[in-house]
C-alpha positions in Angstrom: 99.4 59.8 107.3 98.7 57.6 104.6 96.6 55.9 105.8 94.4 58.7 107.0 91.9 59.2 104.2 91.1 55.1 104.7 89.6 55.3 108.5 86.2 54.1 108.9 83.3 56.1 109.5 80.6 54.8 112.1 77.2 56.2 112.4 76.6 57.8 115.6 74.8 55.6 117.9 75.1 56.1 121.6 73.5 53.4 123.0 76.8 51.0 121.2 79.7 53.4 123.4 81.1 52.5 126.4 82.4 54.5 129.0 85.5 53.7 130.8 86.1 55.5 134.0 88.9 55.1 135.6 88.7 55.0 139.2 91.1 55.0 142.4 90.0 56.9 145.5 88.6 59.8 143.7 84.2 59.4 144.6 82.4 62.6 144.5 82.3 63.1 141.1 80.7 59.5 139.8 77.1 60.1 140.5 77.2 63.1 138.5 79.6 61.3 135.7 77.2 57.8 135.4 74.5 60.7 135.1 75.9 62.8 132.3 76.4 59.4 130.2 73.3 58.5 130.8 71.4 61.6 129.4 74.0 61.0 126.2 72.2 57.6 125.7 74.7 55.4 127.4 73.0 52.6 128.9 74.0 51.7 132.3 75.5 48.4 131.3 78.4 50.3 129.3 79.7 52.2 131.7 82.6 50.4 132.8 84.0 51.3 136.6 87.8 50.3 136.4 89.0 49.8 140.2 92.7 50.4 139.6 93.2 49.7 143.2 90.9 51.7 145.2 91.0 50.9 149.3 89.0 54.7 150.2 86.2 53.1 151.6 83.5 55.7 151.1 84.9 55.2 147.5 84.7 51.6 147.6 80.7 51.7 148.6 79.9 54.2 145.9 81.2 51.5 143.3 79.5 49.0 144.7 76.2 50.6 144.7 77.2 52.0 141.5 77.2 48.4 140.4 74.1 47.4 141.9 72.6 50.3 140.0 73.6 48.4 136.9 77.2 49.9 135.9 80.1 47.0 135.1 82.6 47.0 138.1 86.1 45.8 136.5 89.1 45.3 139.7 92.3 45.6 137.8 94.9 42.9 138.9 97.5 44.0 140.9 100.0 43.2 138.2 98.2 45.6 136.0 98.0 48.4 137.9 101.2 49.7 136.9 99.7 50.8 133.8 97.8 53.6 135.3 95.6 55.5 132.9 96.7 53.5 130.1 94.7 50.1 131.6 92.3 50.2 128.7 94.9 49.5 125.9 97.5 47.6 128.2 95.7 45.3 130.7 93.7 41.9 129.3 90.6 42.3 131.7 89.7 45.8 130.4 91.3 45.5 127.0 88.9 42.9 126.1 85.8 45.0 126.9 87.4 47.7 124.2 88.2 45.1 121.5 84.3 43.5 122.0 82.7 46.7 121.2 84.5 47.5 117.7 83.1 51.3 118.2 84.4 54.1 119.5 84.7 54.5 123.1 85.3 57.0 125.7 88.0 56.9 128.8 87.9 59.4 131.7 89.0 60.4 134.7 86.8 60.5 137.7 87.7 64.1 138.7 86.1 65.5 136.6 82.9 68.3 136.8 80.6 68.9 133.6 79.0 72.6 133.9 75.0 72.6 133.7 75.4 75.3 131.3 77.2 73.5 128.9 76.0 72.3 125.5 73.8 69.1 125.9 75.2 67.8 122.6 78.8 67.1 124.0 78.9 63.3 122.9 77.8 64.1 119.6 79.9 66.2 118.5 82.8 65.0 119.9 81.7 61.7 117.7 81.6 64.2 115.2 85.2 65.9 115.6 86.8 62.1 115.8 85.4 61.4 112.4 86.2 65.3 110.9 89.8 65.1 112.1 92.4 63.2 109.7 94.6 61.2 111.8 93.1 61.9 115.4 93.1 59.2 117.4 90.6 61.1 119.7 88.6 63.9 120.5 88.6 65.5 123.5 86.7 67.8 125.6 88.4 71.0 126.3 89.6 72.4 130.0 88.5 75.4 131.8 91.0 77.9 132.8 89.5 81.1 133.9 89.2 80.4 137.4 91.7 78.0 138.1 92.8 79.5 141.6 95.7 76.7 143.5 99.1 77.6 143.7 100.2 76.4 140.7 97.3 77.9 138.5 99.5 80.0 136.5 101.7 77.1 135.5 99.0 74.9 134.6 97.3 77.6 132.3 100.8 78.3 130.5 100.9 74.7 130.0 97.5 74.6 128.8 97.4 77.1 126.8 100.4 76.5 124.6 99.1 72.7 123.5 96.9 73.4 120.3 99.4 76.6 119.8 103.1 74.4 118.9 103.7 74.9 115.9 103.1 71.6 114.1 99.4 71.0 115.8 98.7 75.1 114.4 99.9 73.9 110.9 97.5 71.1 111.2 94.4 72.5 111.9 95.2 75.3 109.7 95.4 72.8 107.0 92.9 69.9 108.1 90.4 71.8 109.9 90.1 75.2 107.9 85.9 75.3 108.5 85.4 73.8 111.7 85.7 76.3 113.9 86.8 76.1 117.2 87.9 72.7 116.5 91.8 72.2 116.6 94.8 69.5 117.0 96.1 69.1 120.3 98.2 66.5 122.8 95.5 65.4 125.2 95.7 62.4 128.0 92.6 60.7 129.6 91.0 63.3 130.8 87.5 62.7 128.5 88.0 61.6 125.3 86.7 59.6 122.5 88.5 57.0 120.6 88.8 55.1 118.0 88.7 51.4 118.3 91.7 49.4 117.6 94.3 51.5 117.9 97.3 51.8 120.2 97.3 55.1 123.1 98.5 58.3 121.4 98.1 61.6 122.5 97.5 62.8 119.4 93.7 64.3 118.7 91.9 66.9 119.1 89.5 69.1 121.0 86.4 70.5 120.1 84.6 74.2 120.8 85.7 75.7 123.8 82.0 75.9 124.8 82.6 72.6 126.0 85.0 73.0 128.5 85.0 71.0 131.7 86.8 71.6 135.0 89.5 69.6 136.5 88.4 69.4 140.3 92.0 69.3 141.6 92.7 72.7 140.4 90.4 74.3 142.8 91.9 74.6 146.0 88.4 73.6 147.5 88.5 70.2 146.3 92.5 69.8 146.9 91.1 70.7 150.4 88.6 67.7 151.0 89.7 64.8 153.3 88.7 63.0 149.7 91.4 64.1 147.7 93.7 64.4 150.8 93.3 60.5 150.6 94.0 60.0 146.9 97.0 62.1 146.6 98.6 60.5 149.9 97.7 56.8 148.6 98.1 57.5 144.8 100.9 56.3 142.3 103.5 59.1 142.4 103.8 58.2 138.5 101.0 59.5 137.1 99.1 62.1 137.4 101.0 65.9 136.6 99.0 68.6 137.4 97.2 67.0 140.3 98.0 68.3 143.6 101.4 66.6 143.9 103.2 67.7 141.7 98.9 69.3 134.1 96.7 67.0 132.4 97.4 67.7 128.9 
């Protein structure tokens, strides 16, 4: 905590962050991802495909075209797989990418679906909340709930629902964030964040206005229905991923 108050402060230029996605078997959603960045101001060239062992092939050819499009297509080694959704800060081939840039970046998912009605400014103001929040090693978008409809749905909202209300993330933004509404401290993974450079993976941030919530396509039964995710969650690695059709992102 000391050492709050002595983070830098970057002004916001979109066309300097790069965009991790991490990818295994999971395709629908990347068109629609690579697009979203794009009408942030992310150039093509940052947007950094992370193969974490991928052999779908319908998945496999939308990466490659992906990449002819102009994305960065980055095949994790196999001995780095094991790190899962923590390849940007533990494996050298992606690591380096991060430590290049010196700017805060963002790390997703794949599974992810932005709603046309939301705000247009999402990648500004979550620039905004990383830099407004003491501490935060991130700021995160926020999930949907409300129509979460798989067999697990009520867990998954109780789990949900109760990260920004514990008791020390309440005390926090009560204290930290007293006129930014909607704004508040919360544990979040990889879902779609953006963080600072140079740190080590913590789940510690923050999310912004719930006006900005995004849905996690495996809790619609549609999706867990699709011969796509049927795929991913027979091939996947069994130790990650909560929440995901196997076993909540967080």
């Amino acid at each position: 905590m000391v050492r709050w108050p002595l983070r830098r402060v970057w002004r916001y230029e979109p066309t300097r962050i790069i965009a991790f996605i991490l990818v295994r078997d999971i395709y629908s959603p990347l068109e629609s991802l690579v697009r979203h960045f794009l009408s942030q101001g992310v150039p093509l060239k940052n947007i950094h495909l992370i193969d974490t062992g991928t052999t779908q092939p319908a998945c496999l050819a939308t990466l490659h075209e992906l990449k002819e499009r102009g994305c960065q297509l980055i095949e994790v080694p196999v001995s780095e797989r094991c790190f899962g959704p923590y390849v940007p800060w533990l494996s050298r081939a992606v690591s380096a990418h991060r430590y290049a840039s010196g700017y805060p970046f963002v790390v997703t998912d794949p599974d992810l679906m932005l709603p046309d009605a939301m705000p247009s400014d999402w990648l500004k103001r979550l620039f905004e909340a990383l830099q407004c929040a003491p501490g935060a090693t991130k700021a995160g978008l926020p999930l949907w709930l409300e129509d979460v409809d798989v067999s697990d749905g009520q867990a998954i909202k109780t789990h949900e629902r109760a990260l920004a209300i514990r008791p020390l993330y309440k005390r926090l933004s009560r204290l930290l964030l007293p006129r930014l509404p909607g704004l508040c401290y919360c544990p979040t993974d990889t879902t779609l964040a953006l963080y600072r450079p140079g740190e080590i993976f913590s789940t510690f941030g923050v999310r912004i206005h719930p006006d900005y919530a995004i849905k996690h396509l495996p809790w619609y039964q549609w999706f867990r229905d699709t011969e796509e995710f049927h795929y991913y969650s027979t091939h996947k690695d069994q130790r990650f991923g909560q929440w995901s059709g196997t076993v909540g992102k967080g």
